[in-house]
C-alpha positions in Angstrom: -26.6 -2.8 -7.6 -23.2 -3.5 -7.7 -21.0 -5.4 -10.7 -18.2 -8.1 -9.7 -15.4 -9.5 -12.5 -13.5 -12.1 -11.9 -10.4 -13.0 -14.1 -8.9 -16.0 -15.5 -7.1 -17.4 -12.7 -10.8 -17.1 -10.7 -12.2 -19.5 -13.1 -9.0 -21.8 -13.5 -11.1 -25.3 -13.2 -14.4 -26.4 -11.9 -13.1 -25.9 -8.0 -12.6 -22.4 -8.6 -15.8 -21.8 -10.4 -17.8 -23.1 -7.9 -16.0 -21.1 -5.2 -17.1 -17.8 -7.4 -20.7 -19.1 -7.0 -20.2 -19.2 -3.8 -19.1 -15.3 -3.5 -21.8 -14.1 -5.9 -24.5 -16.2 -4.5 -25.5 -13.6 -1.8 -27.2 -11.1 -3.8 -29.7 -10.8 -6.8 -29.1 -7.5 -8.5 -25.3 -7.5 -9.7 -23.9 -8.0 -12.8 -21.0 -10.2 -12.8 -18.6 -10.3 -15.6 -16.5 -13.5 -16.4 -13.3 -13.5 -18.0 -12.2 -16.8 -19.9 -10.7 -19.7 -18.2 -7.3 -19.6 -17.2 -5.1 -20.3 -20.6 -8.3 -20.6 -23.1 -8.1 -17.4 -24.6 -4.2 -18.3 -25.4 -5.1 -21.5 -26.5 -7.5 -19.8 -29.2 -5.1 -17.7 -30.4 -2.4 -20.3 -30.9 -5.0 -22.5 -33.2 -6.3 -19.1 -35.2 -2.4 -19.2 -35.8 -1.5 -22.5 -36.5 -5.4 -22.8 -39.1 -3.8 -19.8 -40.7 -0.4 -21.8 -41.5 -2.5 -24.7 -42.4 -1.5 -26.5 -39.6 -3.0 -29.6 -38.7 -1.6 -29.7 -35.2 -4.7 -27.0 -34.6 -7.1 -29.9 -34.4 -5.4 -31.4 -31.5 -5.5 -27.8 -29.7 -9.0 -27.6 -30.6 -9.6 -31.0 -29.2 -8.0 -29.6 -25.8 -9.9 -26.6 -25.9 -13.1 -29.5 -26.0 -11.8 -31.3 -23.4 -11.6 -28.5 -21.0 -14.7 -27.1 -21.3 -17.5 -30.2 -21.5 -14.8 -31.6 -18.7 -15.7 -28.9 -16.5 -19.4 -29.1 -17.5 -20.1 -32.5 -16.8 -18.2 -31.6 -13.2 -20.5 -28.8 -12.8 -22.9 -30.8 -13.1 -24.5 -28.4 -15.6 -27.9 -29.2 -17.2 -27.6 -31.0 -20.4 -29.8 -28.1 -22.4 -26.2 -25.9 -21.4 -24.1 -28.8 -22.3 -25.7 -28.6 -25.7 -25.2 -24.7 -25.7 -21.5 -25.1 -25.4 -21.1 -28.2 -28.1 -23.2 -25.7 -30.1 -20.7 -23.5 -29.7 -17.6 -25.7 -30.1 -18.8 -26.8 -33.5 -18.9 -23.0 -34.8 -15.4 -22.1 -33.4 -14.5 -25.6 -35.6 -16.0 -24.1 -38.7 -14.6 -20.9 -38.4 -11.2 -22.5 -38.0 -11.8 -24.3 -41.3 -12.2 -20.9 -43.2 -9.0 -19.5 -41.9 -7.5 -22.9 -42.6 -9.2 -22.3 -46.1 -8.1 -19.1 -46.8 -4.8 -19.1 -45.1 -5.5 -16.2 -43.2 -6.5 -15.0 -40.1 -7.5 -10.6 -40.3 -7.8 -9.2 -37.1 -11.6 -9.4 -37.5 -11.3 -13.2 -37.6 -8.9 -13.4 -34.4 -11.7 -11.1 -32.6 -14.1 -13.9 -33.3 -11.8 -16.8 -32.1 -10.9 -14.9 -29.6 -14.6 -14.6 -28.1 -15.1 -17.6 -27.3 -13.8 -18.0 -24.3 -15.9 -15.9 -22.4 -18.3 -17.1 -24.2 -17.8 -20.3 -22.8 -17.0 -19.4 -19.0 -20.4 -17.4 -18.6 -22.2 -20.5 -20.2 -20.6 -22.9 -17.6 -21.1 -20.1 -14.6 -24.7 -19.4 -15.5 -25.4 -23.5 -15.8 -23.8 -24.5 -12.7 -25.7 -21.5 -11.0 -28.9 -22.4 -12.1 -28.3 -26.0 -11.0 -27.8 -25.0 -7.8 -31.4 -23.4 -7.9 -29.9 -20.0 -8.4 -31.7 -17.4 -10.5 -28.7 -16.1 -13.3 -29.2 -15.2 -17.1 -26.4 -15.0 -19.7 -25.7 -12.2 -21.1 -24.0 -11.6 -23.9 -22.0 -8.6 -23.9 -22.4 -8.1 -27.7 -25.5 -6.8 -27.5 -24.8 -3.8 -25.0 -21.2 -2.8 -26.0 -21.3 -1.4 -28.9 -17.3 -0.3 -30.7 -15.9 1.0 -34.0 -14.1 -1.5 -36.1 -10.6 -1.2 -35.0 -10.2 -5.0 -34.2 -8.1 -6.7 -31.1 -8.5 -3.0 -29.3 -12.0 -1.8 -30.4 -13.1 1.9 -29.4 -16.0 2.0 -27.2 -19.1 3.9 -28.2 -19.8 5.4 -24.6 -23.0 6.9 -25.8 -25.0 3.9 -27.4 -23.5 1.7 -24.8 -25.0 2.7 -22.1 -28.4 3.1 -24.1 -28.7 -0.6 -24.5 -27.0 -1.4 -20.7 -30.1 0.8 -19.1 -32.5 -0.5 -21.6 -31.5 -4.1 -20.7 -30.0 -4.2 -17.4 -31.1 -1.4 -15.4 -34.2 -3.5 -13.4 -32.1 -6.6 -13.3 -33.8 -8.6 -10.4 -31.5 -11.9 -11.4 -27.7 -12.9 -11.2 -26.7 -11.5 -14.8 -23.6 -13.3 -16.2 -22.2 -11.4 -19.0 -19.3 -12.0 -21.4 -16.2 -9.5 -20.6 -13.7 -8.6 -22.9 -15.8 -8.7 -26.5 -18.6 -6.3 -27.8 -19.6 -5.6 -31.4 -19.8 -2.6 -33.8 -23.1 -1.3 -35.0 -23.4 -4.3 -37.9 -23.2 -6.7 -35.1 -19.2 -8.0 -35.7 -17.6 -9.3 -33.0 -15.3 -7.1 -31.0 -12.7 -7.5 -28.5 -11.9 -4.4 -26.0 -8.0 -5.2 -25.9 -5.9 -5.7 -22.7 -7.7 -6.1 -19.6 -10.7 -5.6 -21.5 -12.4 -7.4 -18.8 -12.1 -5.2 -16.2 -12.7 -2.7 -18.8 -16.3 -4.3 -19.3 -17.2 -4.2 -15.9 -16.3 -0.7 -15.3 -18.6 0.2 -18.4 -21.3 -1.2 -17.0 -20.8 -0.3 -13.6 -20.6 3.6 -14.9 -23.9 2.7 -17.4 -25.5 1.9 -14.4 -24.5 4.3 -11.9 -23.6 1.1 -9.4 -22.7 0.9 -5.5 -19.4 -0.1 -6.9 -17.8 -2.5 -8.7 -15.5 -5.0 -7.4 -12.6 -6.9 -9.5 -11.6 -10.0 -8.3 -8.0 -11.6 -8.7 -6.0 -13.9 -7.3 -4.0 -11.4 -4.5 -5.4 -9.8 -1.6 -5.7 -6.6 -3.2 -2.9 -3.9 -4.0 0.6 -4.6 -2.4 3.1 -1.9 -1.4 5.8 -3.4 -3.8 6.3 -6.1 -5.6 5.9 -9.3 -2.9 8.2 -11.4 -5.2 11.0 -9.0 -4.6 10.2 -7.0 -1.3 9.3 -9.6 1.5 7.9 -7.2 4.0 5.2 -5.5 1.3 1.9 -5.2 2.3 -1.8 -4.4 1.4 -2.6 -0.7 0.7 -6.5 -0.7 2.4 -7.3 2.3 0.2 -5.8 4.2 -3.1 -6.4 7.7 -4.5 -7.5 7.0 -8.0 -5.0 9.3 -9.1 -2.4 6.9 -7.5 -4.0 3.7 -8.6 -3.1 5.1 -11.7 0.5 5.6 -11.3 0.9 2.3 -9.9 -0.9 0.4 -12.5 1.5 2.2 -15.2 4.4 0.7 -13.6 3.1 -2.5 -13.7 1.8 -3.1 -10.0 -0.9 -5.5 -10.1 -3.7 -2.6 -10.1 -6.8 -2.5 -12.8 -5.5 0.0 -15.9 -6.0 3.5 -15.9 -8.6 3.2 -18.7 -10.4 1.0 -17.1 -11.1 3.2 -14.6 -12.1 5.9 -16.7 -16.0 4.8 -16.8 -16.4 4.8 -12.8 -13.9 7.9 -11.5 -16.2 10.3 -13.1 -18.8 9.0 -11.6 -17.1 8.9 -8.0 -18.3 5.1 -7.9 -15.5 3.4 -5.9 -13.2 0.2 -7.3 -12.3 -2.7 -4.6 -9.3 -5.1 -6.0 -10.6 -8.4 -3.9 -8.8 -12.0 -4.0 -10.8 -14.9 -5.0 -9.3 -17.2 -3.2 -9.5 -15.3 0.6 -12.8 -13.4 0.1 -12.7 -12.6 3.7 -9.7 -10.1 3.2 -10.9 -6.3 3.0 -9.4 -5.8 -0.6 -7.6 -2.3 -1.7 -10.3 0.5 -1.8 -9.9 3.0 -4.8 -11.6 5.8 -3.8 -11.4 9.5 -5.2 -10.6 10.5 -1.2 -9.2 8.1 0.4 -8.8 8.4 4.2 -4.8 10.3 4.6 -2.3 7.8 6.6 0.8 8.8 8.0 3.3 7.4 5.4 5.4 9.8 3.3 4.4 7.2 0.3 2.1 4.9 -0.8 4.0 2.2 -2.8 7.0 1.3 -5.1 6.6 0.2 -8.4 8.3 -0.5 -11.5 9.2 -1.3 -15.1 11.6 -4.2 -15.9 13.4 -4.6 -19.2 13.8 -1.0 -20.3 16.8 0.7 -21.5 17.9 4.0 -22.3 19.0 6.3 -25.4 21.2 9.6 -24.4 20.9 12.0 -27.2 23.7 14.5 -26.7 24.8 17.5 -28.9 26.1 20.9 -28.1 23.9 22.0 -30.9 20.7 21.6 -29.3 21.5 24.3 -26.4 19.1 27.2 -26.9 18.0 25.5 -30.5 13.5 25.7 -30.6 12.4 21.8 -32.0 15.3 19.8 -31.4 13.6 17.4 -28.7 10.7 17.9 -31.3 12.6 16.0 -33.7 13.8 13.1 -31.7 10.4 12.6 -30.3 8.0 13.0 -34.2 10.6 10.7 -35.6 10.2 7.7 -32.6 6.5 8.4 -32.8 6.5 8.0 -36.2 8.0 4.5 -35.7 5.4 4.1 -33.0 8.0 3.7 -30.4 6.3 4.6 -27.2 8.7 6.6 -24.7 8.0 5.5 -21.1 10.3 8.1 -19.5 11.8 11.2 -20.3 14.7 13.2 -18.1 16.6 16.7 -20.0 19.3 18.8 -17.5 18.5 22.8 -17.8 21.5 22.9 -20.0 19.6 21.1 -23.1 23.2 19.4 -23.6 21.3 16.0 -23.6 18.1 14.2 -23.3 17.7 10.9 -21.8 15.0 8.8 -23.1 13.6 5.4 -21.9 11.7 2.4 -23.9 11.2 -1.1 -23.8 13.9 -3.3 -24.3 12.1 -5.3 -27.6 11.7 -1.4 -29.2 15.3 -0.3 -28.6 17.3 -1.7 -31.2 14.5 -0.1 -33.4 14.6 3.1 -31.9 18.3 3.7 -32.6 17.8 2.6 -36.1 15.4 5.3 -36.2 17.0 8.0 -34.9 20.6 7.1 -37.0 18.2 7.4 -40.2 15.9 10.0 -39.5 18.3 12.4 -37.3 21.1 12.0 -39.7 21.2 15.5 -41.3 21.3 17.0 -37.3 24.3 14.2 -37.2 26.2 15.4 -40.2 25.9 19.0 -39.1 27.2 18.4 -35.7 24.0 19.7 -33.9 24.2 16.2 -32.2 27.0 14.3 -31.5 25.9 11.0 -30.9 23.0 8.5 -29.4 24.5 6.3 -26.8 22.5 3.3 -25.9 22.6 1.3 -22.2 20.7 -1.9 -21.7 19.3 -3.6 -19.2 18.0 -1.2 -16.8 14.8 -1.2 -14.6 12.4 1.6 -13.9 11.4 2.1 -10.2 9.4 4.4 -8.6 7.7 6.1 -5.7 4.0 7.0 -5.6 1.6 8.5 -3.6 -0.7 11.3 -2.4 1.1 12.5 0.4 4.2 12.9 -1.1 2.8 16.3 -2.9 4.4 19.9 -1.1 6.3 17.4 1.4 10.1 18.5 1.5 12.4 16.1 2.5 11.2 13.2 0.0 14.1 13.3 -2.7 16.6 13.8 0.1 15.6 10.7 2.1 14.8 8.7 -1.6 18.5 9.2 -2.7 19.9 9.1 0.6 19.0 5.6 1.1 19.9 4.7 -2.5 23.5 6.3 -1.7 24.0 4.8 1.2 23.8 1.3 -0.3 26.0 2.3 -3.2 23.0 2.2 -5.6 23.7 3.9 -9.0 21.2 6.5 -10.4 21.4 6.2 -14.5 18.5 9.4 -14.6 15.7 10.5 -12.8 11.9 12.2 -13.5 9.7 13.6 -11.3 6.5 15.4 -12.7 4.6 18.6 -11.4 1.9 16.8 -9.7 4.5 15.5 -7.0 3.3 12.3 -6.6 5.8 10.4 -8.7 9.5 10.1 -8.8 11.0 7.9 -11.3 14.4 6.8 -11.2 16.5 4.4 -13.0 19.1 2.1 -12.2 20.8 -1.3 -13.8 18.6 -4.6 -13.4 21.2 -5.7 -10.8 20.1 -3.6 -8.6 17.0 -3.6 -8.5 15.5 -6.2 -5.5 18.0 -3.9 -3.0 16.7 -0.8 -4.3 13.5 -1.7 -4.2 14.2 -2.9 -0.4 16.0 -0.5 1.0 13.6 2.3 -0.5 10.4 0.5 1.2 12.1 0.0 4.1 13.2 3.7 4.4 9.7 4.7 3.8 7.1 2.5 5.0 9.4 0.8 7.6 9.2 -3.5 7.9 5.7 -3.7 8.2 4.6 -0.3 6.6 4.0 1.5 10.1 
């Protein structure tokens, strides 16, 4: 068995829907797990907003959200039994919008539900257009096989009863099963959504649940790149991934599934294949727990835009136990979340990076919470720099290499590139550096090029 997702952009109009039939027409026992349609699940939150405010423009939204979805029906061709399904369906999300426009207020729990729909609709429309074509597909709705707690808009999965009802239900599949991604349900049967990329998420639940030959996410690129293409022209497909550096690459923002996504399937060695809707033929990015070695020092460059970065200097904190403590517990406590850290051996300073929208906060924080260590001298002062951008280098074989640094700053040196601070941790396959946004697309060039060459050879 093997389990297929395909995202938003994969199920953008009718065209693109019919082109996933296409792909997932060639075998019976998968599970293939749909994503909304490209801008639905926004559109559902922005009317849950605007029936909280009371609104009225929400109607018209809603009316869109109609429009879109019976539109693609009727050009699907779908069976008027499933056009019924999603009117059905249409005329609950109306009355739920009433009660929020009612009360004049939307809880998490409430958003959850909007929020389902989408899916809800996109597996309806797949699983119609399927069968019209004389395929054999179910629904399923993914409700009744992932169960959460309550903690809406990023529900905790139960692992354990999960994959009860996934083998109870799915295990001897001999159809095309089109289930929901993104939502489950807690225990009482309230609607549940699994947070960012819960999609993918989804699919690699059920693809651990059912110990499957792999499971295979489908986007809208020909699988993972070797920097970011908008930036670095010559970047190119990576053919296979070390899970461990899938991981690094996807925290930097490279278009690679999330790390806890991937949680469900690396421990059971089952292997992840980033595929591109739109050019099936293309080979994809394998991640793969031993990937085959290639001769490149790295495997890609990623980064983080829109950071910046807090210095917290103080002669006091040389040789002092629980000053970093401090700094860190009172940004936690503001739940600031630290992307990067960099402290020199003489404890004179720590550099600290987080996203721009938190940074204003974070100094505010530490000027309150700090300012007994301020008034005593133990720190001197918190200096704040802005627009800066995160880049780093990733990979496998860059681990007991020696030379790697040298050549990395080399080539940022020789094109008169800045280094603000720079973080490399003890497994040796990452080293972070950061430099001002304006020099990011030639630092991000001239590092590619001095590893992986033009073409990566």
């Amino acid at each position: 068995m093997i389990v297929r997702k395909f995202g938003g952009s994969s199920l953008a109009d009718s065209e693109r829907i019919k082109n996933v039939a296409h792909i997932i027409q060639d075998r019976q026992d998968q599970v293939v797990v749909l994503s909304a349609m490209k801008g639905i699940t926004n559109l559902l939150i922005e009317v849950s907003g605007l029936a909280e405010l009371g609104d009225q423009s929400y109607h018209e939204k809603l009316e869109n959200i109609k429009n879109i979805t019976i539109k693609t029906a009727h050009d699907l061709s779908v069976s008027q039994e499933k056009i019924q399904e999603i009117n059905q369906l249409l005329v609950e999300l109306k009355d739920i919008l009433h009660g929020i426009e009612l009360v004049k207020e939307c809880s998490p729990r409430s958003l959850d539900l909007v929020s389902s729909f989408g899916e809800r609709f996109s597996c309806r429309l797949m699983t119609g257009y399927l069968l019209s074509l004389g395929i054999d597909a179910t629904y399923i709705d993914a409700r009744k096989l992932i169960v959460t707690n309550t903690s809406f808009n990023h529900a905790a999965v139960d692992s354990k009863a999960t994959k009860t009802k996934i083998l109870s239900q799915l295990r001897n599949i001999d159809k095309i099963s089109i289930m929901t991604g993104f939502i489950g349900a807690t225990n009482e049967g309230i609607t549940t959504t699994l947070g960012r990329n819960g999609s993918d998420y989804s699919a690699s639940i059920v693809g651990g649940a059912l110990d499957a030959e792999k499971v295979e996410i489908w986007t809208d690129v020909d699988g993972v790149l070797s920097a970011d293409p908008r930036f670095v022209q010559n970047a190119f497909v990576i053919n296979e991934l070390s899970t461990q550096e899938a991981m690094e690459l996807s925290y930097f923002g490279a278009e690679v599934i999330h790390p806890s996504t991937m949680l469900p399937v690396v421990e059971k060695n089952i292997p992840i294949v980033i595929k591109n809707t739109l050019n099936p033929s293309a080979a994809g990015t394998k991640i793969i727990a031993n990937p085959k070695r290639h001769s490149n020092p790295i495997t890609g460059i990623a980064s983080i835009e829109k950071v910046c970065m807090i210095n917290v200097e103080g002669g006091g904190m040389i040789g002092m136990p629980g000053a970093a403590s401090k700094v860190f517990t009172a940004l936690a406590e503001a739940d600031i979340n630290i992307v990067m850290i960099s402290q020199a051996s003489s404890e004179h300073s720590i550099c600290l990076v987080c996203k721009a929208n938190e940074a204003n906060l974070a100094m505010e924080t530490l000027q309150t919470k700090l300012q007994p260590e301020l008034q005593s001298k133990l720190i001197q002062s918190f200096d704040l720099q802005k627009e800066l951008e995160i880049i780093a280098i990733i990979g496998e074989n860059m681990r007991g290499t020696p030379g790697i640094s040298g050549k990395l700053f080399k080539a940022l040196g020789d094109a008169g590139i800045n280094v603000l601070a720079i973080a490399q941790g003890s497994s040796e396959r990452n080293i972070s550096f950061v430099i001002h946004k304006s020099s990011r697309n030639l630092a991000l060039n001239v590092v590619h090029d001095a590893f992986l060459g033009p073409k990566g050879s």
